[in-house]
N, C-alpha and C positions, 0 to 999 in steps of 0.2 A: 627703563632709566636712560637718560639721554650722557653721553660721556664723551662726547667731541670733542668738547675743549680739553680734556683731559688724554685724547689720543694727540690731540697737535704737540701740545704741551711734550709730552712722553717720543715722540716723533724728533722736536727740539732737540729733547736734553740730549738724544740717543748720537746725536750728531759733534759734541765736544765734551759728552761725560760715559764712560766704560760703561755698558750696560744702561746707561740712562739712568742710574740711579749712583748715589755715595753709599748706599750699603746693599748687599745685595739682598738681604730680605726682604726690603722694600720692593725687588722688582718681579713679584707676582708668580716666579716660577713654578712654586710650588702647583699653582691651580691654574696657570695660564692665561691670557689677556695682559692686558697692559693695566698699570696700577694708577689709581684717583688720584690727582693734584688736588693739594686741599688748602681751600682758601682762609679758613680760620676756624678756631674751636669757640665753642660755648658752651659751657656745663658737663651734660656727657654726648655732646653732640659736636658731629664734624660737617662743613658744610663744602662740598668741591666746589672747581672750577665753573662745572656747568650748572651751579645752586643746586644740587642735591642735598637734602639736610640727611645725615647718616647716624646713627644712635653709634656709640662707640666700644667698642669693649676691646683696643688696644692700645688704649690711654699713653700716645709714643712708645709703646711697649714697656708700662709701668711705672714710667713717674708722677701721669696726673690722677694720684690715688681722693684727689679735693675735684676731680673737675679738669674741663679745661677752664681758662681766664677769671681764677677765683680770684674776688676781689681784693682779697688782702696780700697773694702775693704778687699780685700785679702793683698796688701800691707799692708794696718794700722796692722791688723791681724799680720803679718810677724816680722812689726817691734816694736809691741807693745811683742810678745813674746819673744823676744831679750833679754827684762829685766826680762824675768821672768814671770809664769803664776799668781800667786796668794802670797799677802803678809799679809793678815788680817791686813792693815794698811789704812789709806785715801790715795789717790790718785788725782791726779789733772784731770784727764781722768773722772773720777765722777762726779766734778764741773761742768767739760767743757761739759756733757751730760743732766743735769742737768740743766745747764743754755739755754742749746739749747732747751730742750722739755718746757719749762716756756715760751720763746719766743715764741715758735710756739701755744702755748695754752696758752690765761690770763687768764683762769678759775685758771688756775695751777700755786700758787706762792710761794709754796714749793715741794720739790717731795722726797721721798723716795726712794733707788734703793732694789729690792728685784729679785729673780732667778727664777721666774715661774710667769705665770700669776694667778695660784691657788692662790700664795703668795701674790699677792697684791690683790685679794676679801677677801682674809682673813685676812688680814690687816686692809684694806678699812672699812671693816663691825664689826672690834673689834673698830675701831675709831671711827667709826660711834655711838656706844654704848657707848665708854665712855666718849666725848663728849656732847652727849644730856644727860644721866643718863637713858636711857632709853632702852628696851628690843628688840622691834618688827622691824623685817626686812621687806620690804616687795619686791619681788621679781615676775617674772613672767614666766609663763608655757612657755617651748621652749629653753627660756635664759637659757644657760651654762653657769658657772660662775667657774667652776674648781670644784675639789673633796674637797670641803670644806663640812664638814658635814653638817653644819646647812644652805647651799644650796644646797645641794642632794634630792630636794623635787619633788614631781608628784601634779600638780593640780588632783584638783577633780572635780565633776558634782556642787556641791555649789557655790556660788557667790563668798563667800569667804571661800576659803577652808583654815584650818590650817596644816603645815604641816606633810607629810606623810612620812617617809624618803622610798626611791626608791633603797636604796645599802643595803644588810644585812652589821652587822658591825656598823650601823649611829644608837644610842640609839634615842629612840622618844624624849627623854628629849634634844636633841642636834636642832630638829626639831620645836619644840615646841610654841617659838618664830620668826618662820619665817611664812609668809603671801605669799600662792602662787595665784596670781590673772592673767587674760586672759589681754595677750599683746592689744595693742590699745584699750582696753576696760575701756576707764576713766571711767565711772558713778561707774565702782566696786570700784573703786580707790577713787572717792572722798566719796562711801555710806562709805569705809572702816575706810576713816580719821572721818567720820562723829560720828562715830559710837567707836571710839576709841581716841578720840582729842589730847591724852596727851602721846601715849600709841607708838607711829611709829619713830625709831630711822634713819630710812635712806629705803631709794628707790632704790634699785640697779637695773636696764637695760642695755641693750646693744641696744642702739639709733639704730642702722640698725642690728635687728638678722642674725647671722650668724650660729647659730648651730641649727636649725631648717631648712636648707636652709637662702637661703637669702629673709628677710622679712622686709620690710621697716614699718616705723612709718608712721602712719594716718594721715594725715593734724590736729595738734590741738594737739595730744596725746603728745607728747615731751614738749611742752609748757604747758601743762595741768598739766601734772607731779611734773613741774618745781612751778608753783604755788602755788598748794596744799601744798609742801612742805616747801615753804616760808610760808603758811598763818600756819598751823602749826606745823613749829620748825622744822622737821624734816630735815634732809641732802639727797640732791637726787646724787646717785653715778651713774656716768658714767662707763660702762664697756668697754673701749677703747681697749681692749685686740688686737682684732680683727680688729678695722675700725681705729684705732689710725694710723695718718700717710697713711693708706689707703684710706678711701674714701677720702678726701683733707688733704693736709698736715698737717692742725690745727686739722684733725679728724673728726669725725660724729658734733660733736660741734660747732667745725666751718661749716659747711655743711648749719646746720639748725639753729646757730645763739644761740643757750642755752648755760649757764652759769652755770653749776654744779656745789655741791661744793667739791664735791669729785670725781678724775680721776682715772680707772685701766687703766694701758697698759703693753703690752709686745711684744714679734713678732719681728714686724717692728724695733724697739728701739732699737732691741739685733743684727739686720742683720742676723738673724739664728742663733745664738750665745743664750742661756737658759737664758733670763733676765725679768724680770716684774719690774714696777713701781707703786709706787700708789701719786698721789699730788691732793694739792687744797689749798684750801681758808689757808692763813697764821695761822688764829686764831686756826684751824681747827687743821692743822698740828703740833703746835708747842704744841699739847698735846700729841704726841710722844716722850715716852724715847728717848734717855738723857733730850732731852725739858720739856719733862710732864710725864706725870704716865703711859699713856698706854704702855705696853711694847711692844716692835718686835724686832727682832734682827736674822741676818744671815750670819753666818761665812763666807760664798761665794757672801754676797754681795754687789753690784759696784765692781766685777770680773774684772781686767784689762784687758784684753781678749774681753769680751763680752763689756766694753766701749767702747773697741776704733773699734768693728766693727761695734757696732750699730752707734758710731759718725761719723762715714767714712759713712755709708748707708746714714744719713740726711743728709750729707752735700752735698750728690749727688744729692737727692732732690734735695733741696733746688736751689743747682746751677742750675740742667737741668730743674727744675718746670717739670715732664711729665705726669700732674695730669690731664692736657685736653685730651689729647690726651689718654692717658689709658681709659678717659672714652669714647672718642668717637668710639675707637675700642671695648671698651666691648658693649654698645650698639649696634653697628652693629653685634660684633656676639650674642647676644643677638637676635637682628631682624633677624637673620640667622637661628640661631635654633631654633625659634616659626615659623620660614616658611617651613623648612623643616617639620614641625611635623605636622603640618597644610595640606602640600601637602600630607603625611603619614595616614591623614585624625586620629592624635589622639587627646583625650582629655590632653590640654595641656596649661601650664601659665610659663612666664618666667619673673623674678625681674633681677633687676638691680643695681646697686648702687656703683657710682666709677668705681674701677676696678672689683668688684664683682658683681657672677649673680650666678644662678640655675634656670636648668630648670626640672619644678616641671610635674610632672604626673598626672596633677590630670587639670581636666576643669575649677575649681573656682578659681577665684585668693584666692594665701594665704596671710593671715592676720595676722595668729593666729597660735596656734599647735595644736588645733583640725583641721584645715580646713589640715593640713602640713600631721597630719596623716590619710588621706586620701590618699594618693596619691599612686600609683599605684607601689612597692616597686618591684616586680617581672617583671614589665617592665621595671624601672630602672636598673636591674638586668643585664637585655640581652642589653641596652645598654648600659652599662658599657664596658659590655666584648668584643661589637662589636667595640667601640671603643678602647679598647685595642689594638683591633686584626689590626687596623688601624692605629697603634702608636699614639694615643691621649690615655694620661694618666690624669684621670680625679678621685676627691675625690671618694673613697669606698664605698659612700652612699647619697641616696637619699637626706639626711638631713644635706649635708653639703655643704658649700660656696664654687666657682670655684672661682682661682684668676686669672686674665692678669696681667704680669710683664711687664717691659717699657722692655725687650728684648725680648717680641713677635712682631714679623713682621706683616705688612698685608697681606699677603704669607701667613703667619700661618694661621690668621683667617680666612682666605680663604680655607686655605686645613681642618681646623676643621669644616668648615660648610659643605663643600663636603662630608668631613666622614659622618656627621652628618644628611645628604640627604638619604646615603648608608645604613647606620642602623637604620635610624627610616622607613624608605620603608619596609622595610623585619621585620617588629611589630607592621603593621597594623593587 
């Protein structure tokens, strides 16, 4: 595969932008080389610099769950620009987005619109605080929650580790009151409330992990969560960034039936369009300025723009429902590429959830982010790139979620497990 124009390119940026890239997942490290400039999307296909047609399965890393360049919300897009991109006013586009994401989630009975998903965990967990009166966050090793300082934390070997900040730049005093405890591991969770009764302002998780790879919740742990933090006071936040509108239309939430009182999302809601949200419980919300004291505010946001693509994205949902079917094709290539790896004779485990899956390196199923950083990073590495060399374009790293969009074929999935045959044979 020829990728010139894509090293010039990357050569460029590296010369007036940090790293060569605005985020750094983008820039390849995980597997090494330099990463594809891409000149446009179509369907589930991305096409580079130097015309490679690429099949896709990191849909911008989960918002194009329709595709890339689906015709309806490229229209709303078209004609919502008509008027204009931005007026630092209300807008009825807001409302009409707003009222859609409450229906599809009754956890959710106010919402906030904010431009990032960093923006709404940083939101979420200032509410969370001034809400209960209370300090201690508690979060969990693996879960990404955006570059919010005071969740930029690294578990440690202790049960209950406090946190560590993991970025130079995060003062430890920003760290300080945050709690980083082991995903699925309730008894840390309930010795913690035990042991602090009064002391825990909110719970934030992502109900199906996504940035450790894809890591599902334990039979019990989601529920267990949900508990503890009714029995005391505390608020348990949902991180819907990721699985919001993804795994079922209602979200992880709807999935598995919890009731949170506080929702992040972004992604999906925006159609690829820079949008986040945060909502929940009425009482909850209406202690955000202008309502209440806590303050937020952002000049860019409910973006007319980014409403009416992400309101065009659900309402395509909604009309086509292709939430079965996305799942029943990601399990079978799922069941695809744990047979190929198997035939390959490696050590090997693959999750699932919705349209999302990873297939992880390593022989023990993952739980957790210890069990995640085991996995075998350097044989990811060479599959990555074998599948490049095969036109499957696949996340830059071990540790992160594949999406299926409703515009991959069963064709696709079929020619990604062939590839998939082909380059894990030649890594045994």
């Amino acid at each position: 595969m020829n990728r010139d124009q894509s090293r010039k390119h990357f050569e460029r940026a590296c010369r007036v932008i940090p790293g060569g890239v605005n985020s750094p997942a983008r820039a390849f490290g995980g597997v090494g080389g330099d990463p594809l400039y891409i000149a446009r999307g179509e369907g589930a296909h991305l096409f580079d610099v130097d015309g490679n047609r690429l099949l896709d399965y990191v849909g911008s890393w989960g918002p194009h769950i329709l595709g890339h360049n689906h015709p309806a919300v490229v229209e709303a897009v078209q004609q919502s620009l008509l008027c204009g991109t931005s007026f630092g006013a209300p807008t009825e586009a807001e409302t009409l987005l707003a009222e859609t994401i409450i229906e599809a989630m009754p956890s959710i009975e106010q919402v906030r619109m904010v431009s990032s998903g960093t923006e709404a965990t940083m939101s979420a967990i200032r509410l969370a605080r001034g809400f209960t009166g209370r300090d201690v966050i508690v979060k969990f090793a693996g879960c990404y929650h955006g570059h919010v300082d005071s969740l930029l934390v690294q578990a440690g070997s202790a049960a209950t580790t406090l946190g560590v900040p993991s970025s130079p730049g995060v003062p430890k005093g920003c760290t300080a009151d945050t709690v980083c405890l082991e995903f699925n591991d309730l008894p840390q969770v309930e010795a913690l409330f035990a042991s602090r009764p009064r002391s825990v302002a909110g719970v934030i998780v992502e109900p199906v992990v996504g940035n450790m790879g894809v890591v599902l919740p334990e039979c019990g742990f989601l529920e267990g969560l949900s508990a503890l933090c009714r029995r005391y006071g505390a608020l348990l936040i949902f991180d819907e960034v990721m699985t919001g509108f993804r795994v079922a239309y209602g979200g992880a939430q709807a999935r598995f039936g919890i009731r949170p009182d506080l929702t992040t999302l972004g992604k999906i809601i925006g159609g690829g369009m820079p949008v986040g949200a945060y909502g929940g419980r009425k009482d909850v919300m209406q202690r955000i300025s202008p309502a209440g004291p806590v303050y937020q505010a952002g000049t860019l946001s409910g973006n007319p723009l980014a409403m009416a693509c992400g309101l065009a994205t659900l309402r395509v949902l909604k009309e086509t429902d292709p939430y079965a079917r996305l799942e029943q094709e990601t399990a079978r290539l799922a069941r695809g590429l744990s047979q190929a790896a198997r035939d390959a004779g490696l050590p090997h485990t693959v999750a699932s959830a919705g349209s999302m899956f990873t297939l992880f390196f390593s022989g023990n199923p993952v739980v957790n982010y210890k069990l995640a950083t085991q996995c075998d990073t350097k044989r990811f590495a060479r599959y990555f790139w074998g599948m490049i060399e095969r036109g499957i374009y696949l996340p830059c790293s071990q540790f992160e979620a594949n999406f299926v969009s409703a515009a991959h074929t069963p064709a696709d999935i079929d020619a990604t497990i062939a590839a998939a045959h082909e380059v894990l044979a030649g890594l045994a």
